[in-house]
C-alpha positions as MATLAB code, in Angstrom:
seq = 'XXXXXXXXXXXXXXXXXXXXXXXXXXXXXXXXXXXXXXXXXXXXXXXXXXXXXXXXXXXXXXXXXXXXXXXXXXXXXXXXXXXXXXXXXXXXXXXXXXXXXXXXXXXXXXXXXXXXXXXXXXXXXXXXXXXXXXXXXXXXXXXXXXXXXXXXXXXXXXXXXXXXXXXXXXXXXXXXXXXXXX';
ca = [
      -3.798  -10.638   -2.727;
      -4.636  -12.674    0.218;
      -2.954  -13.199    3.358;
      -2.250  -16.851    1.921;
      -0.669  -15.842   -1.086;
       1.530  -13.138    0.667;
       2.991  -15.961    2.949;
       3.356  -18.276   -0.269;
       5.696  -15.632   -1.697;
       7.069  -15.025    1.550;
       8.194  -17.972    2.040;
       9.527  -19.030   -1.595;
      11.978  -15.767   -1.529;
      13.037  -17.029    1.811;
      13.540  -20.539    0.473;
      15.260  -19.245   -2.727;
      17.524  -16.560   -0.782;
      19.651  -16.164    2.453;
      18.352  -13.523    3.979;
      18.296  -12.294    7.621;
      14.773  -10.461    6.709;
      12.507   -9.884    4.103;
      10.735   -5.916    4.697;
       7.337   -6.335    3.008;
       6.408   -2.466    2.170;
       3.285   -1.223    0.397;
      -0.006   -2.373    0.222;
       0.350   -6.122    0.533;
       2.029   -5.392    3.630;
      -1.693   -4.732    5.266;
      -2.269   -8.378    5.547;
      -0.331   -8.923    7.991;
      -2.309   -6.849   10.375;
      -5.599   -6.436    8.388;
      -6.236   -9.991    6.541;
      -9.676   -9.313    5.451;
      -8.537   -6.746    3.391;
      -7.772   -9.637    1.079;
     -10.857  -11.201    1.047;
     -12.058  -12.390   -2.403;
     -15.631  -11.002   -2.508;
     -14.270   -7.533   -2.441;
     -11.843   -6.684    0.054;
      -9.468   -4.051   -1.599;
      -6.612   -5.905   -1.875;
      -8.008   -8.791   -4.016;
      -6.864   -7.084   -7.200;
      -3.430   -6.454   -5.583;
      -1.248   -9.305   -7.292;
       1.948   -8.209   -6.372;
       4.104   -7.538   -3.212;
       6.977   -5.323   -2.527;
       9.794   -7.008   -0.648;
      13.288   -5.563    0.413;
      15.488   -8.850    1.165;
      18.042   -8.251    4.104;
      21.309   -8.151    3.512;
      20.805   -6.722   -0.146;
      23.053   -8.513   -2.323;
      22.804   -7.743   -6.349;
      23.112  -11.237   -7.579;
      20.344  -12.486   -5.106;
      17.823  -10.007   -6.136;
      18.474  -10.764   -9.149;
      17.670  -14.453   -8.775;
      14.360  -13.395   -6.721;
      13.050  -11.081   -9.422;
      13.688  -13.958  -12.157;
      12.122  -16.887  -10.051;
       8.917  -14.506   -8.363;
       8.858  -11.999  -10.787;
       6.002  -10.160  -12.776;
       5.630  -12.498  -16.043;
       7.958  -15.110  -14.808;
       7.201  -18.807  -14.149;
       5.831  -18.376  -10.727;
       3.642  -15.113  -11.756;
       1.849  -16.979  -14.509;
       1.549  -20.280  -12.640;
       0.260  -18.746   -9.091;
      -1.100  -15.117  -10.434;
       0.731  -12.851   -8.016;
       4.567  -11.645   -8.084;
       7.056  -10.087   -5.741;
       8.955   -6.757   -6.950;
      12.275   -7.087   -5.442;
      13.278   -3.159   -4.480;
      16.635   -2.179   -3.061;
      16.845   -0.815    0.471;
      16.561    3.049   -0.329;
      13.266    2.521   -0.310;
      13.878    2.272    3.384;
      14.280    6.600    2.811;
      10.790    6.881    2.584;
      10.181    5.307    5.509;
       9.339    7.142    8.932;
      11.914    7.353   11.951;
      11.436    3.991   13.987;
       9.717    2.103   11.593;
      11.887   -0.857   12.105;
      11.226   -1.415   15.739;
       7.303   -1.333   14.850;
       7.583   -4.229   11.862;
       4.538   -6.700   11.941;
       5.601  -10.373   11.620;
       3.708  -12.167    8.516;
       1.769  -14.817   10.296;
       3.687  -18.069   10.086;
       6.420  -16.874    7.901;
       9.981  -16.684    9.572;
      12.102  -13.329    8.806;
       9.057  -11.821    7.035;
       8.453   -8.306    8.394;
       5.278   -5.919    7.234;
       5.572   -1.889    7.505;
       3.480   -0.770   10.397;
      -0.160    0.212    8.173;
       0.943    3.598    9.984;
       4.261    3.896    8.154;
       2.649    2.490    5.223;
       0.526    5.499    4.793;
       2.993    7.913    5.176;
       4.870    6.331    2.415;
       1.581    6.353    0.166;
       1.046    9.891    0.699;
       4.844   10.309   -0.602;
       3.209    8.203   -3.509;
       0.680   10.418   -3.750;
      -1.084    8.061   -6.577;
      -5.246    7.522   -6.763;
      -5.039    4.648   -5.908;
      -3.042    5.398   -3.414;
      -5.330    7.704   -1.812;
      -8.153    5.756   -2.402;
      -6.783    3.146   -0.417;
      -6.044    5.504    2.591;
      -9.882    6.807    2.334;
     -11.003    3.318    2.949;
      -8.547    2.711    5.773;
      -9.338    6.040    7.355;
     -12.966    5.310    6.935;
     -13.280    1.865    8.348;
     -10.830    3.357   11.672;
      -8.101    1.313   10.383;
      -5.817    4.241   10.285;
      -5.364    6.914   13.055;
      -5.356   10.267   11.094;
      -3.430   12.211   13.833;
      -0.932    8.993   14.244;
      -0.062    9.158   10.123;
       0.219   12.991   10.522;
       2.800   12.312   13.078;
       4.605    9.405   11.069;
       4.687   11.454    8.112;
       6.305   14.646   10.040;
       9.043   11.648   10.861;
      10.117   11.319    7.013;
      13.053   13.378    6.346;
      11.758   15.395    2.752;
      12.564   18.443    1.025;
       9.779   21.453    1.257;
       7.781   20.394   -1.723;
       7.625   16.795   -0.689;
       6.572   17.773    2.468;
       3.628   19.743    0.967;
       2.600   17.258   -1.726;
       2.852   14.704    0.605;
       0.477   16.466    3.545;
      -1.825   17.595    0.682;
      -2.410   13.545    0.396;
      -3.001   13.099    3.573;
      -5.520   15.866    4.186;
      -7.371   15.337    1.228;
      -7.714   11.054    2.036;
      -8.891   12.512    5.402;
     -11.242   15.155    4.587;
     -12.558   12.639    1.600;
     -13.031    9.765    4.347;
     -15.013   12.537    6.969;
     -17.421   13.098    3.478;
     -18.244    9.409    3.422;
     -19.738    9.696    6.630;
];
C-alpha cells in the first residue's frame, strides 16, 4: 500500500462515518512516518492491500457500514485494490501504555491517527507471525526501529507470563536476525 492509497481509505471511512478519530494500527500504519516503505518497485509494503482502522467512538451499526462499503471483496476493494478491516477497540489491549499521546497524523487526512512504528512493533511481536518478524528485521536493519525503545514499549503491554515470553522471543530473534544481516 502506498501512502496515497492509505489516505484514500482514510478519508472515505471518514466521509462515510462520524467519527472523532480513526486509529490506523498495523503495518499500513508505517506510512505515515515511513512513506517509502510503500514504494512500488519494492518497498515492503507494496503487497500490503489492506489497512487496519479502529473508528472512534465505536458504534456497531457504523462499522458495520465501513466494513460493507471498504471492505475485503466489496465494491471499493475490487474497484481500488486495497481494503480497510474495521477492528473494535480491544485491539487498543495490545497496545503499549501512552500510545495515544504518541499517534502520528496521516498526512493530509483529518482525525486519521497512525500507531507510533514503536508501538507498532510491540504489537507485532504479540503477533508473533513471519511476516511479522520479517517486517521488524527490515525495520531494525534499515535503523527504522530503536531495538532498546521496542524492548521498553513492549515491557509497557500488560500480558500474562507466556505472552510476555513469546512475545520477547519475537523481538530478540527480529533483532539478533537484523545484527546477522550486517
Amino acid at each position: 500500500m502506498r501512502l496515497d492509497s492509505l489516505k484514500h481509505l482514510a478519508r472515505a471511512a471518514n466521509g462515510l462515518a462520524e467519527t472523532k478519530r480513526l486509529v490506523v494500527f498495523g503495518s499500513a500504519s508505517l506510512l505515515a512516518t515511513f512513506p517509502e516503505l510503500g514504494d512500488d518497485y519494492g518497498g515492503p509494503l507494496s503487497k500490503t492491500f489492506d489497512a487496519n482502522f479502529v473508528p472512534e467512538p465505536w458504534d456497531d451499526e457504523m462499522a458495520h457500514l465501513l466494513h460493507v462499503t471498504l471492505g475485503k471483496n466489496e465494491d471499493f476493494h475490487i474497484h481500488f485494490g486495497y481494503y480497510a478491516d474495521i477492528i473494535r477497540p480491544v485491539v487498543f489491549e495490545q497496545f503499549p501504555k501512552g500510545w495515544e499521546d504518541r499517534l502520528v497524523p496521516v498526512p493530509g487526512v483529518e482525525r486519521a491517527l497512525c500507531l507510533d512504528p514503536h508501538d507498532m512493533a510491540a504489537a507485532k511481536c504479540q503477533a508473533g507471525r513471519p511476516k511479522d518478524i520479517e517486517l521488524l528485521v527490515l525495520l531494525f536493519e534499515t535503523g527504522r526501529l530503536v531495538p532498546d525503545l521496542v524492548r521498553e514499549r513492549l515491557r509497557e503491554v500488560p500480558m500474562r507470563e507466556a505472552a510476555i515470553v513469546a512475545s520477547h522471543r519475537v523481538l530478540d530473534e527480529a533483532i539478533r536476525r537484523a545484527g546477522e544481516a550486517h
